[in-house]
DRENMI-783780 format. One line per 3 residues: number of its first residue (from 1); their letters; for each residue y, z, x of C-alpha. Coordinates in Angstrom, 3 decimals, always signed. Layout:
<torfis>
NUM> A> Y/Z/X  ...;
</torfis>
This chain:
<torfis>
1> XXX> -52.486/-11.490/+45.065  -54.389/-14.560/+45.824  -56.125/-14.331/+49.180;
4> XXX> -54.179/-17.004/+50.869  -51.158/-15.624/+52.013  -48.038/-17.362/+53.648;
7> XXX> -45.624/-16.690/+56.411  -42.210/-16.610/+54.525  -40.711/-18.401/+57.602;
10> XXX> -42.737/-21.349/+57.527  -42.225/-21.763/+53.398  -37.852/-21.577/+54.083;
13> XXX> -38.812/-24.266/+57.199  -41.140/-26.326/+54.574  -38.422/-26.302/+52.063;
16> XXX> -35.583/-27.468/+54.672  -37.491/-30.409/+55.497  -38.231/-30.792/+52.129;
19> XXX> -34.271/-30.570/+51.087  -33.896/-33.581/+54.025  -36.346/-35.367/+52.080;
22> XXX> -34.755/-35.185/+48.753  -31.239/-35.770/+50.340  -32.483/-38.633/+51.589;
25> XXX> -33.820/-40.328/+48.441  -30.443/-38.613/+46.391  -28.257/-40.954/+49.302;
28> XXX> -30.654/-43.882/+49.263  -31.520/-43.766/+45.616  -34.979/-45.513/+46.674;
31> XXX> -38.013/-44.777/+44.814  -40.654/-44.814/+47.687  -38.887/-41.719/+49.072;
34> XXX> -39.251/-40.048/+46.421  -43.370/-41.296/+46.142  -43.629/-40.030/+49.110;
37> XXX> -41.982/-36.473/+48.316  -43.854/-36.789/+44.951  -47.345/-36.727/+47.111;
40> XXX> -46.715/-34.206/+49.138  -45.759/-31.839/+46.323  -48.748/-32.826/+44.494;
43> XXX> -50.882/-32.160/+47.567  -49.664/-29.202/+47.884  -49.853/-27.875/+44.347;
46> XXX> -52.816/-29.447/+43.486  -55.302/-29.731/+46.420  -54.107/-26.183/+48.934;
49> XXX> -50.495/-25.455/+51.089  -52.934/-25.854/+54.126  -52.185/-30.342/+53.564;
52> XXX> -48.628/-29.937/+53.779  -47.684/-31.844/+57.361  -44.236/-29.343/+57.608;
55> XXX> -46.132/-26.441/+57.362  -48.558/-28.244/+59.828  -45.338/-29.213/+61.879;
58> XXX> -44.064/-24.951/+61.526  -47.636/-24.238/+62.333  -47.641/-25.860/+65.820;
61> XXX> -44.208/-25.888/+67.313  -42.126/-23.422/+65.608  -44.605/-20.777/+64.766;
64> XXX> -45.702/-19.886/+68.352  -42.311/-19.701/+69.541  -41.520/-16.590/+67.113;
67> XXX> -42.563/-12.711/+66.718  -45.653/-12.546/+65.250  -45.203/-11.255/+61.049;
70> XXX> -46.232/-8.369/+60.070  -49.067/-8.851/+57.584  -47.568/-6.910/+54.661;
73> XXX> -44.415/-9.387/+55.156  -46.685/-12.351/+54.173  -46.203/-13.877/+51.054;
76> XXX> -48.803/-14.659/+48.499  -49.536/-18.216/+47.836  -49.929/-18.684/+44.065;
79> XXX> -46.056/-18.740/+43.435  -45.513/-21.248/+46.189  -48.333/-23.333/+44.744;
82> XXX> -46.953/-22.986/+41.399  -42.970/-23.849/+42.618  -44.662/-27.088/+44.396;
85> XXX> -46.007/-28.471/+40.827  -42.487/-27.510/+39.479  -40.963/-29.568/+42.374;
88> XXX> -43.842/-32.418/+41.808  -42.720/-32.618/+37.968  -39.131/-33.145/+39.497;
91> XXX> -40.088/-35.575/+42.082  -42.160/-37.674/+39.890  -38.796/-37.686/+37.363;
94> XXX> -36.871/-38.966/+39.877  -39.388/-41.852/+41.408  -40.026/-42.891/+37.942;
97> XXX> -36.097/-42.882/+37.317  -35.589/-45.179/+40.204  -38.095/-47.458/+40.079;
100> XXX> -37.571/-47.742/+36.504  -33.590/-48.621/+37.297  -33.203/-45.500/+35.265;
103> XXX> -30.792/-44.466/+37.855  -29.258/-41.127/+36.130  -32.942/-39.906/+35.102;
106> XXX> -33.506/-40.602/+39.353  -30.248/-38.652/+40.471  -30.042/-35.600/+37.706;
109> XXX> -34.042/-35.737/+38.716  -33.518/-35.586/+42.324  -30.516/-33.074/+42.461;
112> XXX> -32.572/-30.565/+40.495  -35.478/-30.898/+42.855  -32.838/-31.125/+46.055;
115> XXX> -30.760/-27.488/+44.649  -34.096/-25.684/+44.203  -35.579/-26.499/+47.976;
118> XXX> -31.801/-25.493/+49.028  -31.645/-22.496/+47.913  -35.549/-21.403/+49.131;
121> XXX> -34.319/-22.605/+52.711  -31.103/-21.873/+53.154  -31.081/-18.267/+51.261;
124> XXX> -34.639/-17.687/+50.689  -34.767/-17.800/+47.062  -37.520/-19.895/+45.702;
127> XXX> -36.693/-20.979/+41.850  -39.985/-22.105/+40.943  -41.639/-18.665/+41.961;
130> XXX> -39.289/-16.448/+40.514  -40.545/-18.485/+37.162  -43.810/-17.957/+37.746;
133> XXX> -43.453/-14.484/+38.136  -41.867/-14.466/+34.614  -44.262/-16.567/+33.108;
136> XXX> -47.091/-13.926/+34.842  -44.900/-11.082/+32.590  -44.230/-12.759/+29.740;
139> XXX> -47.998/-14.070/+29.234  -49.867/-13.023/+26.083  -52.522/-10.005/+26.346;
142> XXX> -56.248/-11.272/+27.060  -54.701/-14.620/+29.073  -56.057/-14.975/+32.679;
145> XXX> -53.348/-15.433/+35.241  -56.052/-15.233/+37.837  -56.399/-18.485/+39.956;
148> XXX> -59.496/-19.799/+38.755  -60.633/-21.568/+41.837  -61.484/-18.565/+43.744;
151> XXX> -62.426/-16.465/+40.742  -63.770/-19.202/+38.278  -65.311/-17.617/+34.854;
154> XXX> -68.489/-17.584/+33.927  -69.673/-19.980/+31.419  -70.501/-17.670/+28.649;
157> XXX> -67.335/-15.845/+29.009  -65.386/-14.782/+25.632  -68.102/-16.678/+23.450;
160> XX> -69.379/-14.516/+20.803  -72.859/-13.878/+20.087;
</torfis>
């Protein structure tokens, strides 16, 4: 487990206002909606969850209004993280699909991304974690799966002497 940890609450809210989002640009078919959704994924993936202005939004009004969580209900952050550059790769389809006039790339794009941040908010069940948990199984013997920018190796590791 990664030692940033998540409220589960405030990833369904996140994924809500991301499903708005993505309905949005799926209705409008405009690009810039999409760039938009495109940035925040990749802050989010990319750069730390901490960035991402709904979970800043959950953080301050919606947050203090509940029970506090229990901290073994937390969630770890590195299948969130990972789901976010799934949903970037999406995003980025789709704006490139638009702007490109590439209008089915944009929509088949789009309703991918759109299905996946329904189903974490509506029933809880994030797509791109439950991949990265297989990937995490199904990864060969000897291959890291630690998150290198808390742990990162050391410069002579695995070189033979």
């Amino acid at each position: 487990m990664s030692a940033v940890t998540l409220d589960p609450r405030g990833v369904r809210f996140t994924a809500g206002m991301t499903s708005a989002v993505l309905a949005l640009g799926l209705v409008t078919g405009s690009w810039r909606v999409l760039a938009a959704q495109t940035v925040l994924f990749g802050m989010c993936a990319f750069v730390g969850m901490r960035l991402n202005p709904w979970g800043y939004l959950y953080r301050q009004t919606v947050q203090p209004r509940l029970a506090p969580i229990d901290p073994d209900e937390r969630e770890d952050s590195a299948p969130v993280r990972f789901s976010q550059g799934v949903g970037f790769a999406f995003a980025l389809m789709a704006t490139i699909g638009y702007a490109a006039e590439w209008t089915a790339l944009g929509i088949v794009a789009n309703a991918f991304a759109l299905v996946a941040a329904l189903l974490n908010a509506v029933f809880g069940y994030c797509l791109g974690c439950q991949m990265y948990l297989l990937l995490r199984r199904v990864a060969p013997a000897g291959v890291s799966t630690s998150d290198t920018r808390s742990n990162p190796p050391k410069i002579n590791e695995g070189v033979a002497r």
